[in-house]
C-alpha positions as CSV (number, residue, x, y, z in Angstrom):
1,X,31.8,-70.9,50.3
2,X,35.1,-72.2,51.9
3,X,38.0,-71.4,50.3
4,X,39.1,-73.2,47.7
5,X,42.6,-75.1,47.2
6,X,45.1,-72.9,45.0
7,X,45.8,-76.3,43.5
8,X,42.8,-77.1,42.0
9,X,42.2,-73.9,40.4
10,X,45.5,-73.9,39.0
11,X,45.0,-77.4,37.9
12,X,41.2,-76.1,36.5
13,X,42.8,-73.6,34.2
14,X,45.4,-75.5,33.1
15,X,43.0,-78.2,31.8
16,X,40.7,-75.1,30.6
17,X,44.1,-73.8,28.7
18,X,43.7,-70.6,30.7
19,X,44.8,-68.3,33.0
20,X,43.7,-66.9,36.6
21,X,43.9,-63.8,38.4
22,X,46.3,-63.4,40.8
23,X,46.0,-60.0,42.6
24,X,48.1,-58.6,45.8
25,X,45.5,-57.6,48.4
26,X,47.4,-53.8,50.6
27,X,44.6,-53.7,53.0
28,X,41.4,-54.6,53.6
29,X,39.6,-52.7,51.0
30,X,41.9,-54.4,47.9
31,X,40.3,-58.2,49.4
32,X,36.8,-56.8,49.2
33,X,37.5,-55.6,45.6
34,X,38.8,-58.4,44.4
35,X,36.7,-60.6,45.6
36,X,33.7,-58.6,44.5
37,X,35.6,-58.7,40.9
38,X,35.3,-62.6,41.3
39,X,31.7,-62.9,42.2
40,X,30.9,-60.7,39.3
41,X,32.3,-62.5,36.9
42,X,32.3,-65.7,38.3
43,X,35.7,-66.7,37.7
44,X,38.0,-67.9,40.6
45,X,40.9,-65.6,42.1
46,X,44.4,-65.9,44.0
47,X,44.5,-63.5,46.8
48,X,48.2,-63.1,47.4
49,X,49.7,-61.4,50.4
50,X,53.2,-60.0,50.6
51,X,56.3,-60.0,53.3
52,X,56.3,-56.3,52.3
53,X,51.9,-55.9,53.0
54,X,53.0,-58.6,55.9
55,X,55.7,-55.6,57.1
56,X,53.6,-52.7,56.7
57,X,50.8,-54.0,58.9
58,X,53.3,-55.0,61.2
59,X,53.2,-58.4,61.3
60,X,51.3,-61.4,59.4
61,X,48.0,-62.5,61.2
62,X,45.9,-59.5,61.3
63,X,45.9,-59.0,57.7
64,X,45.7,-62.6,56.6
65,X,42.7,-63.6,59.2
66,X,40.8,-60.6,57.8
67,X,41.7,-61.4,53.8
68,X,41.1,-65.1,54.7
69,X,37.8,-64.2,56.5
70,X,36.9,-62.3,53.0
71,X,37.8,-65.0,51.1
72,X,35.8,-67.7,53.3
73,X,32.7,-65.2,53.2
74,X,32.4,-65.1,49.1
75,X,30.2,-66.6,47.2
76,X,33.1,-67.1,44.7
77,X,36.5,-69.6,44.3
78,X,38.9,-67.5,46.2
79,X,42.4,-68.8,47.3
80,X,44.8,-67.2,49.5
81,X,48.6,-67.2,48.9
82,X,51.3,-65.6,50.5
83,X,53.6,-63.8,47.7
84,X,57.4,-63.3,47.9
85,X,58.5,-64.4,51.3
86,X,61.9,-64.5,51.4
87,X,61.8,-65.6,54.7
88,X,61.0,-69.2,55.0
89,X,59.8,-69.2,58.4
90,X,57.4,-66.7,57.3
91,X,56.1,-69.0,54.4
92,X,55.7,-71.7,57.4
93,X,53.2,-69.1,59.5
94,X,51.2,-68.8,56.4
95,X,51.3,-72.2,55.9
96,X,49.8,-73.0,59.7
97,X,47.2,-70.0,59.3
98,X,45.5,-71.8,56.5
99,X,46.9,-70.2,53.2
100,X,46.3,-72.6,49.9
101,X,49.8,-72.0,49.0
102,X,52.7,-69.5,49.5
103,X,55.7,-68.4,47.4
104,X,59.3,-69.3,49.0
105,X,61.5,-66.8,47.2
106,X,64.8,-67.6,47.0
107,X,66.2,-66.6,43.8
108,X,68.7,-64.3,45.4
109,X,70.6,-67.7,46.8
110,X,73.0,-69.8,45.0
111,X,71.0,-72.7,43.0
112,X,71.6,-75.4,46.0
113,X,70.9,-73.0,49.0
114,X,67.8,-72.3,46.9
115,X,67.0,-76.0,46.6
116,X,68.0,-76.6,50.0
117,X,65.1,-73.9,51.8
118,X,62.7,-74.8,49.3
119,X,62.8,-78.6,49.8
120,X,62.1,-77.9,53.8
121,X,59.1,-75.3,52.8
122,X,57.5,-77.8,50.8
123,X,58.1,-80.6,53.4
124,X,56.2,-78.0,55.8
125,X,53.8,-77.6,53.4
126,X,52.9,-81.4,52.3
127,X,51.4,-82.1,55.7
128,X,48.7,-79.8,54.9
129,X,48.3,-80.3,51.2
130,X,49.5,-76.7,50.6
131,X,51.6,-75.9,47.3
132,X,54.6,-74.0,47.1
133,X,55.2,-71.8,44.6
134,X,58.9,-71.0,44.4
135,X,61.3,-68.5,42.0
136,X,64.2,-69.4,39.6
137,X,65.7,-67.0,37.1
138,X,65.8,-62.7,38.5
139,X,62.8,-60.8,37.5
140,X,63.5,-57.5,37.3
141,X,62.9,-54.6,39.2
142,X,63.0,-56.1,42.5
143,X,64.6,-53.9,44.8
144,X,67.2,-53.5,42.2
145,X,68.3,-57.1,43.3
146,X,67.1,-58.8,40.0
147,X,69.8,-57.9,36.9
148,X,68.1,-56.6,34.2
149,X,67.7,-59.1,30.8
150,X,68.3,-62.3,33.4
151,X,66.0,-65.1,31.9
152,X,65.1,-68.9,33.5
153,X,67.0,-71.5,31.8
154,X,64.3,-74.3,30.9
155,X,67.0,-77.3,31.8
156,X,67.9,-75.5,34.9
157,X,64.4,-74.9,36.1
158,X,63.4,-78.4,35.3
159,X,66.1,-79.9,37.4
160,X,65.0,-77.3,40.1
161,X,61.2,-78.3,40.0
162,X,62.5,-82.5,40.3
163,X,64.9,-81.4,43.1
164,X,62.4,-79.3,45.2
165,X,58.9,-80.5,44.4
166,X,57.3,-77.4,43.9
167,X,53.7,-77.0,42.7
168,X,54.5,-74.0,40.6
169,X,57.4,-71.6,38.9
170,X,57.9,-68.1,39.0
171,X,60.3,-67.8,36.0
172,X,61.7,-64.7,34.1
173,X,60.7,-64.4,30.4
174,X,61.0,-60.3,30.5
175,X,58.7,-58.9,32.9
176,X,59.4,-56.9,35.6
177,X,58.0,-55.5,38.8
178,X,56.7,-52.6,39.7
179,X,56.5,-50.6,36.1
180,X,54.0,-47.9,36.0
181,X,53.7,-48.2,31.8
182,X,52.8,-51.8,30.0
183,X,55.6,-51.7,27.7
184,X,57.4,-55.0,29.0
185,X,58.0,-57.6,26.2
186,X,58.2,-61.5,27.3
187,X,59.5,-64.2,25.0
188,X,56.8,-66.5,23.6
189,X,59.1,-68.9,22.9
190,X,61.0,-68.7,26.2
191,X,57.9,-69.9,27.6
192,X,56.8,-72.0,25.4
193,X,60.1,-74.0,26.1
194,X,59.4,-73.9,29.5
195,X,56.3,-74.9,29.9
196,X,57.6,-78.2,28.0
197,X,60.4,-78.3,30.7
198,X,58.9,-78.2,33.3
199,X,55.2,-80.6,34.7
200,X,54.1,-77.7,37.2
201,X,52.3,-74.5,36.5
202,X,54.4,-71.3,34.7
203,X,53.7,-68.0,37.2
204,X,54.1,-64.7,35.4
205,X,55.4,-61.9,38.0
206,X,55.7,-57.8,37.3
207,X,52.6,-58.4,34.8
208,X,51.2,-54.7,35.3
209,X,53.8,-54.1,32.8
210,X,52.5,-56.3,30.2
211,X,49.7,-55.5,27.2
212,X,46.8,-57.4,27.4
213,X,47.4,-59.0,23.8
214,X,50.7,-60.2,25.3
215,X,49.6,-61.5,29.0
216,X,46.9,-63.7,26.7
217,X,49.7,-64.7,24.1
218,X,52.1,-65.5,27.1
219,X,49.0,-67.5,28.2
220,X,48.8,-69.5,25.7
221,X,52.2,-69.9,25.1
222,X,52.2,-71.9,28.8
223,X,52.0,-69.1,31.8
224,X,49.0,-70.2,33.9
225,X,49.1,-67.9,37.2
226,X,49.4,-63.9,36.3
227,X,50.4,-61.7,39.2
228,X,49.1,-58.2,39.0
229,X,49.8,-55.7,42.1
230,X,51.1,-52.2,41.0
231,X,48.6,-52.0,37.5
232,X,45.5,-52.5,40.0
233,X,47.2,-50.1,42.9
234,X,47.3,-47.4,40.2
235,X,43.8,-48.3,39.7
236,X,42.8,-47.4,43.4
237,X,45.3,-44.0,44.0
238,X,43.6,-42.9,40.7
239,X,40.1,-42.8,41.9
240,X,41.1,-41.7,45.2
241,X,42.6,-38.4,44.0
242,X,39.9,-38.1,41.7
243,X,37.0,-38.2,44.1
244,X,39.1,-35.9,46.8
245,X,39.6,-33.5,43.5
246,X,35.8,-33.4,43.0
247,X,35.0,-33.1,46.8
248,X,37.5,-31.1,48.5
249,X,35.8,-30.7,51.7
250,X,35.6,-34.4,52.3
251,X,36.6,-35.8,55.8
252,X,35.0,-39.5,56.1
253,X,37.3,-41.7,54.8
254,X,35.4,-44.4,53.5
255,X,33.6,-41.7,51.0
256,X,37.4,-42.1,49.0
257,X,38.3,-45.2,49.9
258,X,34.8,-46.5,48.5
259,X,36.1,-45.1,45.5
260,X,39.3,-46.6,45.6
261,X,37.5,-50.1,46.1
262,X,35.0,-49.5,43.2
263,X,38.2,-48.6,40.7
264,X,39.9,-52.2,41.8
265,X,36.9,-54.4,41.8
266,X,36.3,-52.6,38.0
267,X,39.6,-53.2,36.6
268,X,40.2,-56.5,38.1
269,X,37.1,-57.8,36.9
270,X,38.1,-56.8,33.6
271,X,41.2,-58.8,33.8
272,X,39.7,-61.8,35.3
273,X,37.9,-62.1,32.0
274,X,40.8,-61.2,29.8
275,X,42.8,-64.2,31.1
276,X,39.8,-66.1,31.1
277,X,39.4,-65.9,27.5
278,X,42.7,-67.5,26.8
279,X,41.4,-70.5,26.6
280,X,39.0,-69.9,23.8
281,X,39.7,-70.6,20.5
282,X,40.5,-66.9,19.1
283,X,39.3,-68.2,15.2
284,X,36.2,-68.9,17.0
């Protein structure tokens, strides 16, 4: 199957009132697992790729040809997106590659610098039907540049979404990346507000610190696209030490990184279907 358009599966589970899968891919392995996840359960999935996965392979078109040649393999609706660039130019590579949308992260930059870079990343990105997906409002935990307790104001991001012409929001409603325990509490109603501010898709980032009961309420409160990285990297470093732990005298890589991929594909699976469910009637 090709791959599919971010913005028609964000568009499907918005009519379908639920949420998709939106899963950082480190290497080669994590896009086989998720994808796998999405063919199992037949559910679609965002394939996002970082400037920091981008910097650790040393630059951005070896590891987005091989997680777009993954994508273009499966059976399943997979979309690739590049996650977090705060470099612009770097969201207008992906962009010429063939990503189905990219993240232009400016949140760090006054609100009319922000406006500004965003406008000419989605000008880029028209020509090509690609969306942009762009930040307003710190999330924290991000390199210790996001304040803690910062939340999006819903007039502010809608005047942001009319100004740039984004196709989605990244807003802060009490997540925050990177946490190793799901103990983060979002505001229902803070979304709930914004999602009648704004007419574009609500994007939940730092979710590996949120329950499950309260990624699905936040789901049905209005977030549409739920970014999961660290939750699903525990996942694979778990299995990983486990199997070495069991056969010390291993050698061949792929024996532990097998295992690694299994733990993902099991775990993401599982969270495909949770946000999935969203949109079912829970009295039903």
């Amino acid at each position: 199957m090709t791959l599919a358009p971010t913005q028609r599966l964000l568009d499907e589970a918005v009519a379908a009132r639920r949420g998709i899968g939106a899963f950082n891919v480190l290497h080669l392995e994590t896009a086989e697992a998720l994808v796998a996840a999405a063919e199992q359960t037949g559910l679609p999935v965002v394939l996002q790729l970082s400037e920091n996965c981008v910097r650790f392979h040393g630059g951005l078109e070896p590891i987005a040809r091989a997680t777009l040649a993954v994508a273009d393999a499966s059976s399943a609706e997979v979309a690739v997106h590049l996650d977090h660039a705060e470099d612009a130019e770097l969201a207008l590579r992906a962009i010429d590659l063939g990503f189905g949308s990219v993240m232009y992260d400016g949140a760090k930059l006054p609100f009319e610098q922000n406006v500004a870079t965003t406008r000419r990343v989605v000008a880029h990105a028209a020509a090509s039907d690609v969306l942009v997906e762009a930040e307003l409002g710190e999330i924290g935990g991000k390199d210790g540049a996001h304040a803690p307790g910062v939340r999006t104001d819903p007039d502010e991001a809608a005047r942001f979404v009319d100004a740039t012409g984004v196709g989605a929001l990244a807003v802060a409603v009490g997540s925050s990346h990177a946490m190793t325990e799901r103990v983060a509490a979002i505001d229902l109603d803070l979304i709930s507000r914004l999602r009648d501010a704004v007419p574009v898709p609500l994007v939940l980032h730092g979710s590996s610190g949120v329950s499950d009961d309260l990624i699905v309420a936040g789901i049905r409160s209005g977030l549409v696209k739920v970014n999961v990285s660290t939750h699903l990297n525990a996942q694979f470093t778990a299995a990983i030490r486990d199997y070495l732990e069991a056969n010390p005298t291993a050698v061949d890589s792929r024996k532990y990184l097998a295992a690694g991929r299994d733990a993902i594909a099991r775990e993401a699976a599982r969270l495909l279907e949770l946000f999935g469910s969203a949109g079912k009637d829970p009295n039903g």
